[in-house]
C-alpha positions as CSV (number, residue, x, y, z in Angstrom):
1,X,24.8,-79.6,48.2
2,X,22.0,-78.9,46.3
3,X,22.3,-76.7,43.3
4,X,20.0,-73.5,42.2
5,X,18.8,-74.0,38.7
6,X,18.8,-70.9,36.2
7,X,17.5,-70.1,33.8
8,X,19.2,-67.5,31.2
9,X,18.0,-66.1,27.6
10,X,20.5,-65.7,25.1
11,X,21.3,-64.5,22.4
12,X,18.9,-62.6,19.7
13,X,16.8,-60.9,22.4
14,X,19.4,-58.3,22.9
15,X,19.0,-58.6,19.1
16,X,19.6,-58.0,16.9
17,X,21.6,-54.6,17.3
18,X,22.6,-52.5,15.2
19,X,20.6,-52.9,11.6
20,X,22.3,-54.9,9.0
21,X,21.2,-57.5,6.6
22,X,22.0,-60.9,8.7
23,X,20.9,-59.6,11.7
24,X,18.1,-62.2,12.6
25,X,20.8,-65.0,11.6
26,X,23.0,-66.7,14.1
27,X,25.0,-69.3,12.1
28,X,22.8,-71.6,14.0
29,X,19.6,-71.2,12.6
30,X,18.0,-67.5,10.9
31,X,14.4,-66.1,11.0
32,X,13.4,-63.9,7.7
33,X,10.6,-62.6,6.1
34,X,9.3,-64.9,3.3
35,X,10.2,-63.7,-0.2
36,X,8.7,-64.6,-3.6
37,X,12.1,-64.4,-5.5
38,X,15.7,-65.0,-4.9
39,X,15.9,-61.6,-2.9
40,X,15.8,-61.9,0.8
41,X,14.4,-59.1,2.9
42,X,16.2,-58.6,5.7
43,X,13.4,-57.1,8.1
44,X,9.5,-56.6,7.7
45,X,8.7,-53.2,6.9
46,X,5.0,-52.9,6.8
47,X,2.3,-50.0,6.8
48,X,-1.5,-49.9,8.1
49,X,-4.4,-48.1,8.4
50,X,-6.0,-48.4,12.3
51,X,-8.2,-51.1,12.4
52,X,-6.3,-53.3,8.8
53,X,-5.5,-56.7,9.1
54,X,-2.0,-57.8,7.0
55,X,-1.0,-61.3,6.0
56,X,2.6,-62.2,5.5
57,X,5.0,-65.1,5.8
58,X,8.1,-66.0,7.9
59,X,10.8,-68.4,7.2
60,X,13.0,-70.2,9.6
61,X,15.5,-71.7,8.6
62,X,18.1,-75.1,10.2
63,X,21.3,-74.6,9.4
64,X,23.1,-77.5,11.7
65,X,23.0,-81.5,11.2
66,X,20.1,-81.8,14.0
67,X,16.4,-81.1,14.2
68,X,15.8,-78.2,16.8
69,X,12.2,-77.4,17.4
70,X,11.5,-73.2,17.9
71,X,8.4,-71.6,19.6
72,X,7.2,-68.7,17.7
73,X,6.3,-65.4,19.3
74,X,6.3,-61.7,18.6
75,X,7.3,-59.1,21.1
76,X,7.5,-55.5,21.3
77,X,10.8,-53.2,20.8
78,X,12.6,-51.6,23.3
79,X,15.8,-49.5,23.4
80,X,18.4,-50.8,26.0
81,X,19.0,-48.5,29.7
82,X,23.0,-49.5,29.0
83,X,23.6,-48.2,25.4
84,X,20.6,-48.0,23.8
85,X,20.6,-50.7,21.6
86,X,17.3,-53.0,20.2
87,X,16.1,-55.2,22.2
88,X,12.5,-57.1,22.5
89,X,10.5,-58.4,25.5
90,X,11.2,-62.0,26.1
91,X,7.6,-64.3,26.2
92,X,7.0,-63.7,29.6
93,X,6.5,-60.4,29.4
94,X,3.4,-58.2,28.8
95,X,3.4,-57.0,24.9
96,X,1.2,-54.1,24.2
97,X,2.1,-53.1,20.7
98,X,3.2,-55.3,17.5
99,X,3.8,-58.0,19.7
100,X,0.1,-58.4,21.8
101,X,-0.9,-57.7,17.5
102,X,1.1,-60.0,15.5
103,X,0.3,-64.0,15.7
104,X,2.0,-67.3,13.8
105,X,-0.4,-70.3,12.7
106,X,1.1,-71.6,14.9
107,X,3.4,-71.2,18.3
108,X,6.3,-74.3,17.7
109,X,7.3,-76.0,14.7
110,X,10.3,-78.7,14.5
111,X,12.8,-78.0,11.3
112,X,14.7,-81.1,10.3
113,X,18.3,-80.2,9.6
114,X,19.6,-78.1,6.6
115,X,15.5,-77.6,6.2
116,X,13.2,-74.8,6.1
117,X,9.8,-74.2,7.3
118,X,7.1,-71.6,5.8
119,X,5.0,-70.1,8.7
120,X,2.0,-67.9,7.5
121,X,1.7,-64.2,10.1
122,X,-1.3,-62.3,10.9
123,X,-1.0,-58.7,12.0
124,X,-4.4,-57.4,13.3
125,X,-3.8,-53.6,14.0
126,X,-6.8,-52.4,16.5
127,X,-9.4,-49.5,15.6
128,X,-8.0,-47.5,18.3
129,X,-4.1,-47.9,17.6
130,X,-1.6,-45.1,17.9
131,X,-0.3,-43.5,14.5
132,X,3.1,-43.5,14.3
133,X,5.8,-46.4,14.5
134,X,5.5,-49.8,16.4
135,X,8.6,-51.5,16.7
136,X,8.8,-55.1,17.3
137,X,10.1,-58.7,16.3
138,X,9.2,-62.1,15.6
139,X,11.2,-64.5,17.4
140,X,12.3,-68.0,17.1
141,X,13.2,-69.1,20.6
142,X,15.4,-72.7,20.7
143,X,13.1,-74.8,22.5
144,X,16.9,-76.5,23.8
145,X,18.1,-76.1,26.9
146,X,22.0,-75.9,27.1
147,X,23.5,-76.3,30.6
148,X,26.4,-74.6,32.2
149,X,27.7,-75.5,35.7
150,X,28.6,-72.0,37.7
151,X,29.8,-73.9,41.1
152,X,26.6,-73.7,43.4
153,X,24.4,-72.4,40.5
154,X,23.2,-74.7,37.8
155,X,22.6,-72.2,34.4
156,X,20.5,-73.3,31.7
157,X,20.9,-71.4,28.4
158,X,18.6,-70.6,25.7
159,X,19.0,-69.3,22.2
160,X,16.7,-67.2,20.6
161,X,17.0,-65.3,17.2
162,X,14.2,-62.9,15.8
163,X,13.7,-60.7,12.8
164,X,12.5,-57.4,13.2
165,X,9.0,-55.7,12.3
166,X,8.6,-52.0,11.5
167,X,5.5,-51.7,11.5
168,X,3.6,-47.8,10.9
169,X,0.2,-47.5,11.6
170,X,-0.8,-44.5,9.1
171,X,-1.7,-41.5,10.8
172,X,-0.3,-38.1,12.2
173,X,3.6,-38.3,12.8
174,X,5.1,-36.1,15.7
175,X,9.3,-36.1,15.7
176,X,10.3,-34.7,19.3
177,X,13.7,-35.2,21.0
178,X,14.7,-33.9,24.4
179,X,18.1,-34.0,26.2
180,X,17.3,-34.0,30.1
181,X,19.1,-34.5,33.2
182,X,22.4,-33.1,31.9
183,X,25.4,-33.2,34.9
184,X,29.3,-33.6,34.6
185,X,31.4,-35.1,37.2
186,X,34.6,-33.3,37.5
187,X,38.2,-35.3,38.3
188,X,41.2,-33.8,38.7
189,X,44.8,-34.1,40.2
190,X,45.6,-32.2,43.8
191,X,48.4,-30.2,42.7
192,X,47.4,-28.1,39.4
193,X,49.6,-29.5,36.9
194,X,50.9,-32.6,38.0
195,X,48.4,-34.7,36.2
196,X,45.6,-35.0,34.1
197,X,42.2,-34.4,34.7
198,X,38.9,-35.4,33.0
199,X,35.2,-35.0,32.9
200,X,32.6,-37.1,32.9
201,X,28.9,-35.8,31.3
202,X,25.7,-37.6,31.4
203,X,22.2,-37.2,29.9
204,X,19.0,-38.7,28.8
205,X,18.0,-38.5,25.6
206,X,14.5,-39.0,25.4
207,X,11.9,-39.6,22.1
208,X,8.9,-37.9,23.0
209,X,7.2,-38.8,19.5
210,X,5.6,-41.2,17.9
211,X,8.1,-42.1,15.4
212,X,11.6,-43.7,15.4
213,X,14.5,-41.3,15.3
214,X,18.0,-41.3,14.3
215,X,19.8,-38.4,16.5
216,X,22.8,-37.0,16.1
217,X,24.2,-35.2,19.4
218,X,26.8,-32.4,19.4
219,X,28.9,-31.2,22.7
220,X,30.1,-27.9,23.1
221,X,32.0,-26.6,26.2
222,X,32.7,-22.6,26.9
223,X,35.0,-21.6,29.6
224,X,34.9,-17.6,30.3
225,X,34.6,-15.0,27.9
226,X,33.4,-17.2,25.5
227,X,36.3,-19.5,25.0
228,X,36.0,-22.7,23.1
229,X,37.2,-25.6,24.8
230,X,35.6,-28.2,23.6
231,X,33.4,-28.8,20.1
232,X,32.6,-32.6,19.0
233,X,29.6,-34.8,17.5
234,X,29.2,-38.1,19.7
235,X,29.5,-41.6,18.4
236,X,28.2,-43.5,21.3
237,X,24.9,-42.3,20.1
238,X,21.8,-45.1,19.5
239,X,21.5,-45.8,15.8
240,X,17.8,-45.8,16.5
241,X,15.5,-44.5,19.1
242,X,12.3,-45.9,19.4
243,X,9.0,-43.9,19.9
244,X,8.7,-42.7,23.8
245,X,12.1,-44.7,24.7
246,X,14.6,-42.8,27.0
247,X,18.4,-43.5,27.4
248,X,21.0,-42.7,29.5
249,X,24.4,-41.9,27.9
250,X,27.7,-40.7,29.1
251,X,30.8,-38.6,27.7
252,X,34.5,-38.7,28.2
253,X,36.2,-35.2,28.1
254,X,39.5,-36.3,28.3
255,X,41.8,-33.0,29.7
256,X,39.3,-31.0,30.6
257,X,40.3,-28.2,31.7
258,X,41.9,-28.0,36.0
259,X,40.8,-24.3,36.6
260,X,37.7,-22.7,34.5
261,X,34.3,-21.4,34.6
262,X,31.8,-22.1,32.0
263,X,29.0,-23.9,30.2
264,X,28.5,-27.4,28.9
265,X,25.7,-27.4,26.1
266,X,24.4,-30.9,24.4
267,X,22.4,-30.3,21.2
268,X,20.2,-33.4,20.0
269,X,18.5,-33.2,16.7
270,X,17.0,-35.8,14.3
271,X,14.6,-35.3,11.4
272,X,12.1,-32.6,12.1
273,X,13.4,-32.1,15.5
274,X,16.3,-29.6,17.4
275,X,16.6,-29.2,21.3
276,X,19.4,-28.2,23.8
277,X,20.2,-28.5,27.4
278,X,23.3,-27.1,28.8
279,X,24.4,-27.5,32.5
280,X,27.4,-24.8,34.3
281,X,31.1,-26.0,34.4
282,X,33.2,-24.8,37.8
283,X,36.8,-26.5,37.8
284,X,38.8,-25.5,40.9
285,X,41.7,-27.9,42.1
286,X,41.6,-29.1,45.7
287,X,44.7,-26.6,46.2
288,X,43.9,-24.2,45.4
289,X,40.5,-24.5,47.0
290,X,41.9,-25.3,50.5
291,X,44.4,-22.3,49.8
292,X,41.1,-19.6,49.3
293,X,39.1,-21.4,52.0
294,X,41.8,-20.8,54.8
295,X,42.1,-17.3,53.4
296,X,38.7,-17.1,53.3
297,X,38.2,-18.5,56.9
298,X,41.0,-16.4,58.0
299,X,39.4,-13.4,56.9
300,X,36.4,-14.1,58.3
301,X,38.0,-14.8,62.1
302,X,40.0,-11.8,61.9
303,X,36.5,-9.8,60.9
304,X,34.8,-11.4,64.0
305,X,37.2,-10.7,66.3
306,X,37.6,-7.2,65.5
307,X,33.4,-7.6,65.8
308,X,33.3,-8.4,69.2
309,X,36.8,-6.3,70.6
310,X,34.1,-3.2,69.2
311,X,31.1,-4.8,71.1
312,X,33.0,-4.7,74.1
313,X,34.4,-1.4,74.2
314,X,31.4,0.3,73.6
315,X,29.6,0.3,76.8
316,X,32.8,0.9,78.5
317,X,32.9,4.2,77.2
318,X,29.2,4.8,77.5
319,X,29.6,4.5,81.2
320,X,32.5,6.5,81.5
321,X,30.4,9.4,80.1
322,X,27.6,9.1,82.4
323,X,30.1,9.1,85.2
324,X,31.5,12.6,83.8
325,X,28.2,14.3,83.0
326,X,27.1,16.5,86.6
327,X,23.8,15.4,87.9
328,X,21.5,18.0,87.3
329,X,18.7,19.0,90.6
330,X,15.0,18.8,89.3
């Protein structure tokens, strides 16, 4: 039988996640910004005016007993749909930012093993570029295919490991955070009381600006009259959303409440930037819902048939009247 061959991209293009300072390192091979001392930086952070053109260095470094050879590229940031995290575009894709501005001398170099190799990097930032922050990487993609038999499929595996650029092109900044699309899903046992119940609530948080933000989201549930029944800061929040990225994120609310009326209210806020969304809270248990809709349906048969018992007496005793009245001669 013949096999399907695939293709997958590993590793460092689902990067390089959360920042820390060996995060374009793989125990394989790293990729860093070139330093002049013993310091190592762990990421470029660079600044330009529209229109500059900035020269730097990248090393990349062989850390096993063989020669690998890498291709070179840059690629634009993104935040993750699933949980928000950093992640580039892989070669293929179409780079518009840092990545379509940022270029190696050259696209592939070979590293003997235990070696390092200096590569010089040219950022050209256009005339008519965006101020604010463009996120990015540079990566070194293994140029080694490993394989992995999956039964009928035939997987290929690259590596790929890349060092981030922050890059600001100077320039108005504009902070704006949204929360959008706020609902809750609402689970609960059939008999009130005999289990537990929990709600589930989902919600986009969406950079509008032009500058990456660090957000911090609070949850706040009221039932009636004001009651507090719920008050907590989220941790399943991204560590860093990028300029005009959206996410979708959800919330446990383990025992929420099995009967209750109320609100839900997210608050987002970062530096420079404050907004709220809220989103109505009805908890009924399926008992007690069937109990009030056969009273309700009930009540509603017996008002109908009383309806219609009136509908047809009436003309009865219309005509019974006519009969009685004398017929007066014209």
């Amino acid at each position: 039988m013949r096999k399907l061959y695939v293709l997958l991209l590993a590793g460092a293009l689902l990067l390089i996640g959360a920042p820390a300072a060996h995060a374009a390192d793989n125990g394989s091979w790293s990729v860093y910004p070139a330093t002049a001392g013993t310091g190592q930086r762990p990421y470029f952070y660079l600044s330009a005016d529209p229109g500059a053109t900035l020269h730097d260095k990248v090393t990349v470094t062989n850390k096993t007993d063989q020669p690998r050879t890498f291709r070179l590229y840059a690629a634009d940031a993104y935040n993750t749909a699933r949980d928000g995290g950093f992640a580039v575009r892989s070669r293929q894709e179409k780079q518009s930012s840092v990545g379509a501005w940022a270029r190696t001398d050259r696209d592939r170099v070979t590293v003997k093993p235990h070696g390092s190799v200096l590569v010089p990097l040219t950022i050209t930032v256009p005339e008519d570029a965006e101020p604010g922050d463009h996120p990015g990487a540079l990566v070194a993609l293994d140029e080694h295919v490993d394989s992995a038999d999956a039964g009928a499929v035939a997987v290929g595996i690259q590596q790929a490991v890349g060092a981030r650029i922050y890059l600001r092109v100077n320039g108005p900044t504009m902070p704006a955070l949204s929360v959008d699309d706020v609902t809750v899903e609402h689970t609960q046992p059939l008999v009130p009381g005999t289990g537990s119940s929990r709600a589930v609530i989902s919600y986009t948080l969406h950079n509008r600006g032009n500058v990456t933000l660090n957000p911090k989201v609070a949850l706040r549930a009221e039932g009636l009259f004001g009651r507090t029944l719920l008050a907590r800061d989220l941790k399943k929040v991204p560590s860093e959303l990028l300029p005009r990225q959206k996410v979708r994120l959800t919330e446990q609310w383990a025992g929420a409440p099995q009967l209750e009326w109320g609100e839900i209210r997210l608050t987002a806020s970062a530096r420079d930037t404050r907004e709220s969304a809220t989103v109505s809270y009805f908890a009924l248990p399926w008992l007690v819902a069937g109990v009030l809709l056969v009273i309700v349906g009930g009540g509603a048969g017996l008002w109908i048939r009383a309806r219609r018992r009136r509908a047809r007496t009436v003309p009865g005793d219309v005509g019974q009247k006519a009969r009685r009245s004398p017929a007066r001669a014209v």
